[in-house]
C-alpha positions in Angstrom: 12.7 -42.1 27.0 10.7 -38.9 28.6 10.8 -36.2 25.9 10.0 -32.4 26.4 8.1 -30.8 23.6 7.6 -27.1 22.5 4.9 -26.9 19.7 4.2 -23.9 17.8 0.5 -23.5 17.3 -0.6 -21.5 14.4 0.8 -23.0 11.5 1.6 -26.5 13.4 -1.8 -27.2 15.4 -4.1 -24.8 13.7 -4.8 -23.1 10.6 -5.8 -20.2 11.6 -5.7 -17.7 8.8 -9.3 -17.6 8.1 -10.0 -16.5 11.5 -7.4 -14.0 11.9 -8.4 -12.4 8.8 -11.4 -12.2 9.4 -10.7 -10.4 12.8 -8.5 -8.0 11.3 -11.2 -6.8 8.4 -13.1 -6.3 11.6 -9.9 -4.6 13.3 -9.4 -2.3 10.3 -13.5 -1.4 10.5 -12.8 0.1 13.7 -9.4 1.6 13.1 -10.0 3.0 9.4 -13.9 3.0 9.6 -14.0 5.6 6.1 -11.9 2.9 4.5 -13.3 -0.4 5.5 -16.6 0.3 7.1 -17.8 0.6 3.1 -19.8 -1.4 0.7 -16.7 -1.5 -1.6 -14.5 -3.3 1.4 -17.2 -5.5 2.4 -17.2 -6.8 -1.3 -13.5 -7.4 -1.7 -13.8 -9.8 1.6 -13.5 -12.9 0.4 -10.4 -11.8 -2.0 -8.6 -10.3 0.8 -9.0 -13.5 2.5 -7.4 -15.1 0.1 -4.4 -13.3 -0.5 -3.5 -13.3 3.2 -3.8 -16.5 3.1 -0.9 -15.8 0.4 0.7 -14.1 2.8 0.7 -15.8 6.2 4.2 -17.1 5.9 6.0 -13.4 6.7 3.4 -12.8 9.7 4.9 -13.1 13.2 2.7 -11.7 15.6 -1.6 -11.4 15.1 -1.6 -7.4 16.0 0.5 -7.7 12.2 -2.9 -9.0 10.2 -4.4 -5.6 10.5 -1.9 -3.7 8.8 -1.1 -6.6 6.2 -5.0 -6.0 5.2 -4.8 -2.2 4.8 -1.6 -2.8 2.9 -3.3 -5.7 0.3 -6.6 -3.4 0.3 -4.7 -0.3 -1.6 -2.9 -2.6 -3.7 0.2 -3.9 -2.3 1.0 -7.6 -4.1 1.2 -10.8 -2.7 4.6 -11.1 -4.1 5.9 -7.7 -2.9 4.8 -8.6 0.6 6.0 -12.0 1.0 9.8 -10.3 0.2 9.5 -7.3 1.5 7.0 -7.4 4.7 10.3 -7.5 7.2 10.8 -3.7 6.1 7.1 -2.7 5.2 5.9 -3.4 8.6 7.4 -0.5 10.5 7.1 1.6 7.2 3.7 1.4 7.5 3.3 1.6 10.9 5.1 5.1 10.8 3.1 5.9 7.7 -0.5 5.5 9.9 0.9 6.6 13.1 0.2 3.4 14.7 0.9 1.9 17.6 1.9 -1.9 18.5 0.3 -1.9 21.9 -3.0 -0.5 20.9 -3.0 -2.4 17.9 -2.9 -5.9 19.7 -5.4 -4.4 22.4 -8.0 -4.0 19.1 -7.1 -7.0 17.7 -7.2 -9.1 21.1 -10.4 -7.0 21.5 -12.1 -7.8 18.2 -11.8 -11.2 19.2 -13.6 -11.4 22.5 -16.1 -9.3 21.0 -16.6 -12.2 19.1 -16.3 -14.9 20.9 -19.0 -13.3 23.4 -21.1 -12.5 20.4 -21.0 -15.8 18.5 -18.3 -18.5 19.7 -19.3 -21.0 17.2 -18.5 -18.3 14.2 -15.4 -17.3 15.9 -14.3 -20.9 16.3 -15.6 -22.1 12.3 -12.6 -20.2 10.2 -10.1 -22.0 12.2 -9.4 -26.0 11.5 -6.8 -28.3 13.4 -4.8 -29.8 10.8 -5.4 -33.6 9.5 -3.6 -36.4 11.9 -2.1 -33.5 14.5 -4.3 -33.3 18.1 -4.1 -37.6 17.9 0.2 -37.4 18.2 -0.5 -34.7 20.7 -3.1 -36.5 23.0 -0.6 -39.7 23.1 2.4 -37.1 24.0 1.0 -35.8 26.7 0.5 -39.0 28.6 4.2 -39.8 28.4 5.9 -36.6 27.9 6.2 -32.8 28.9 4.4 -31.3 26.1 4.1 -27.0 25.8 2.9 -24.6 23.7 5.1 -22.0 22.7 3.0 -19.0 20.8 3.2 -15.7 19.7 -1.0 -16.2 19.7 -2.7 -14.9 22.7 -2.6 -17.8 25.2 -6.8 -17.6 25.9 -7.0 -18.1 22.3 -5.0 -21.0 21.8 -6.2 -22.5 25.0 -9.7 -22.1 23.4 -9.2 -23.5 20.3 -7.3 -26.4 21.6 -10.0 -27.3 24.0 -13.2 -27.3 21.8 -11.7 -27.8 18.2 -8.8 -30.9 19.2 -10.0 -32.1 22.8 -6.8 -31.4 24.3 -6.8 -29.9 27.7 -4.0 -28.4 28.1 -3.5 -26.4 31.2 -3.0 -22.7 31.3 0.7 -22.9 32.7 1.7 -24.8 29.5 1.0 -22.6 26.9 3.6 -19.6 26.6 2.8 -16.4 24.7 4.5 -13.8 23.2 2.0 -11.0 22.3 2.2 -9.3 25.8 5.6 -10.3 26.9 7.8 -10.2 23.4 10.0 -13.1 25.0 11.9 -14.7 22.0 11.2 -18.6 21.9 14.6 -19.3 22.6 14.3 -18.0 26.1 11.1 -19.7 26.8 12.9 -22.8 25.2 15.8 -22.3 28.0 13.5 -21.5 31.5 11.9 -24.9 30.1 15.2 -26.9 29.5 16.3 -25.6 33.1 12.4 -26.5 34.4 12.6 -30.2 33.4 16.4 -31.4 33.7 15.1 -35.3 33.8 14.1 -35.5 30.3 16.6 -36.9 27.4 15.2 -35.4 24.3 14.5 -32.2 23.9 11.9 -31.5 20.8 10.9 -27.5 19.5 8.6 -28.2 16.1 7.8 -24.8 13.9 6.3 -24.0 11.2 8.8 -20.4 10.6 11.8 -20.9 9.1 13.1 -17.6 10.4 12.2 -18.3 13.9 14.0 -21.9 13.9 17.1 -20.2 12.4 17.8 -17.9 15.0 17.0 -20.4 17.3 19.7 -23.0 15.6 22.4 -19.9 16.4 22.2 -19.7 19.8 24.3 -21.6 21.6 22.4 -22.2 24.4 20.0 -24.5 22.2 22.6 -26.7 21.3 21.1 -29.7 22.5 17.0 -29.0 21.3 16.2 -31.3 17.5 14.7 -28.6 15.5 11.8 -29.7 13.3 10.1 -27.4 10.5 6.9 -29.0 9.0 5.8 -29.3 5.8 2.2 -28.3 6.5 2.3 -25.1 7.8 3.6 -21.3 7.0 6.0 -21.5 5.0 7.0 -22.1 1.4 8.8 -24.5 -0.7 11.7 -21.7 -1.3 12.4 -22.2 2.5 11.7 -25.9 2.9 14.9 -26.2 -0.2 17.0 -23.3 1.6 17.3 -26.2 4.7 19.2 -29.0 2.2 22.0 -29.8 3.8 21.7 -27.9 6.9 22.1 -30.3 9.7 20.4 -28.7 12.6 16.9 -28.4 11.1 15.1 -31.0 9.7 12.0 -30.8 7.5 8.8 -33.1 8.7 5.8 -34.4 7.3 3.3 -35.5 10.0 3.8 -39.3 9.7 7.6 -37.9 11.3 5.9 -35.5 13.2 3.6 -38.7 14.7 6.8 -40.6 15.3 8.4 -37.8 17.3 5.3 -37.6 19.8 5.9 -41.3 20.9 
């Protein structure tokens, strides 16, 4: 039974917040130099680390990581954030006059800088998770199997390549940092792409992204999966009892559902 398959990456393949952050202490260098260009900054590092690891959950898009550490760096909580990032983020982006377009030009830039500079540091914060790229490697031999991202797709291609040996081509990994597509209409153009399969798979890590996906009627027929591993909390994996359109997995599931 041919499947096609629309994986999430950050949060499902790769745990990327130690990378990210990273980048977007050396984001806010650039952007706020008098702030984080500073011996007091460059101290705090590993603790800002930490506490957006905290606070990966809320994060939708990478460009967001830079404002989430100026916001933990003057004292905004872990707990505050994770309830209230929704409203903060355009708060704060009013409150700096910034701009989303330049702000994932820096980021993406930060990162090549890098990855020119040293790919073997840019490449050590990230890990694929435990019993993940082995699934996917089988899957792809039998099934259509896509990426579906709001990560820049060179990254992910990157990453996937030299961290899970799996070569995935360039035309399978959709992202939405330069084109804001919502996954749902990726999810469509590839329902409508590959009429000949007979199960149709989208596996997240964001609760809030598989929701809105669950209303729309036009994803009626796609089995939504949230993992257990990934971005989001126990509060959300318990808000899903009982709701029969998306189902919580553990990656001995998530391994069955690749065969």
């Amino acid at each position: 039974m041919k499947k096609l398959i629309a994986l999430d990456f950050d949060g499902v393949v790769c745990d990327s917040v130690g990378e990210s952050s990273l980048s977007a202490i050396k984001a806010a260098a650039l952007q706020w130099p008098d702030i984080f260009n500073t011996d007091i900054a460059k101290d705090r590092t590993e603790e800002l680390v930490e506490k957006m690891r905290a606070v990966r959950p809320v994060i939708e898009t990478g460009y967001e990581n830079v404002v989430q550490i100026r916001c933990l760096y003057e004292g905004v909580t872990v707990l505050k954030m994770l309830e209230c990032w929704e409203h903060m983020l355009p708060q704060k982006m009013k409150e700096w006059q910034l701009d989303r377009a330049e702000l994932v030009t820096l980021f993406g830039r930060v990162r090549d800088d890098w990855i020119q500079d040293d790919l073997s540091g840019w490449l050590a914060p990230n890990r694929i998770y435990e019993s993940v790229a082995s699934p996917i490697q089988r899957a792809m031999h039998e099934h259509e199997v896509y990426i579906v991202t709001t990560k820049q797709a060179h990254y992910t291609e990157l990453i996937l390549r030299d961290m899970a040996s799996i070569n995935l081509s360039a035309d399978r990994i959709f992202s939405q940092t330069i084109s804001g597509r919502p996954k749902s209409e990726v999810l469509e153009a590839l329902a409508a792409k590959h009429t000949d399969v007979q199960e149709y798979i989208f596996v997240e890590d964001k609760l809030s992204t598989l929701e809105k996906v669950s209303k729309d009627p036009l994803m009626s027929s796609w089995q939504l999966y949230l993992v257990d591993w990934g971005y989001n909390t126990a509060v959300e994996r318990q808000r899903l009892e009982g709701n029969p359109r998306i189902q919580v997995i553990n990656k001995t599931q998530f391994a069955e559902l690749m065969l």
